[in-house]
N, C-alpha and C positions, 0 to 999 in steps of 0.2 A: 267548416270553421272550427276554434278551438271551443270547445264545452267543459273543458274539464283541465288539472292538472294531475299529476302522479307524484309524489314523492318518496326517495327511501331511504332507508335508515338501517345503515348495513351494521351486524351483529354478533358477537363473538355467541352467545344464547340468543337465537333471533325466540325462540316459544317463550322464554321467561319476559324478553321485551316485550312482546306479541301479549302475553296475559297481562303484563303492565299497563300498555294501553287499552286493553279490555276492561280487566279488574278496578285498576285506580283511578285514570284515568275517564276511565265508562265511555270512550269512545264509539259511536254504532259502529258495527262492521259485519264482513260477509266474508262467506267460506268459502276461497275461487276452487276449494278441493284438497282433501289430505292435511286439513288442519291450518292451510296457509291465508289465512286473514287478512283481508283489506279493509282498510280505516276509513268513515267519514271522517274530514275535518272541517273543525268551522268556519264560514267566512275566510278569505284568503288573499293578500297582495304579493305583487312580487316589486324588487326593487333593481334594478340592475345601475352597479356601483363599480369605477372604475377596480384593475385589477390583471391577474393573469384568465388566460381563457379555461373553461371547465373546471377552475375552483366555485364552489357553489356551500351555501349556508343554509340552515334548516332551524326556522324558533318556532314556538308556541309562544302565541300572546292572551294574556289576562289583562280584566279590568280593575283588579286588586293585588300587587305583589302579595303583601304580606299576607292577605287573607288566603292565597294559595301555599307560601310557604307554612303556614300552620297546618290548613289543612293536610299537608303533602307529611307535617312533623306527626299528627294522627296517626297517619299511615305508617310512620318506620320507615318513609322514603329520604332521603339525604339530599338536602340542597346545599347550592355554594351561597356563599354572601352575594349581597344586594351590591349591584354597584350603581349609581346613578350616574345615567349619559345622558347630556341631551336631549337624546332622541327616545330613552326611555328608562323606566328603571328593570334590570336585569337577573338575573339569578341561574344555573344551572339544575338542571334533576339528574341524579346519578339513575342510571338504569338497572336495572337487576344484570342484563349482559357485560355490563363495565362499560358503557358508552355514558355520555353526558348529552342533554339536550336542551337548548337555551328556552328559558320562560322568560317573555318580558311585557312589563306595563307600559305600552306605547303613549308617548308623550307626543307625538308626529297627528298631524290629521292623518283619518283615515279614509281609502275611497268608497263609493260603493262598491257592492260586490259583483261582480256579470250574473244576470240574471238568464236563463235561455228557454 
């Protein structure tokens, strides 16, 4: 049965990203060998939302927008503006590789998580 998921987040600098989620972030992670890092993440849903096939989305959720975008402005990390959707309020974190990755305060219930 499924125990687990995998996610990835491909990278123009994957080490500068890779310390972003180490350093700022403070993600746990482990060393599968030669430097290459894999992330706990916390708790996790997935939503599957009409669309074409093999397009796929990747967020981080918090339980305080702004309390993360200050913190994240402490850091010298660069967010986008807040937008409020329904479903939650949102924001962007710029990556040290040039990628963006969505942070958003879930306004949706949430489920439990699979315990195993």
């Amino acid at each position: 049965m499924i125990n687990g998921a995998h996610a990835i987040i491909y990278s123009k600098d994957a080490d500068a990203d890779r310390d972003f989620f180490r350093d700022v972030l403070k993600f746990p992670n482990v060393d599968a060998g030669h430097g290459w890092l894999i992330f706990g993440l916390p708790p996790s849903e997935v939503a599957v939302h009409p669309g074409t096939n093999n397009e796929h989305e990747f967020y981080l959720m918090c339980e305080d927008i702004d309390g993360f975008i200050a913190d994240m402005k402490k850091r010298k990390v660069k967010c986008g503006p807040i937008h409020d959707q329904p479903w939650g309020k949102l924001t962007e974190v710029s990556l040290p590789g040039g990628g963006k990755v969505g942070v958003y305060q879930p306004k949706h219930p949430r489920p439990k998580s699979i315990v195993r």
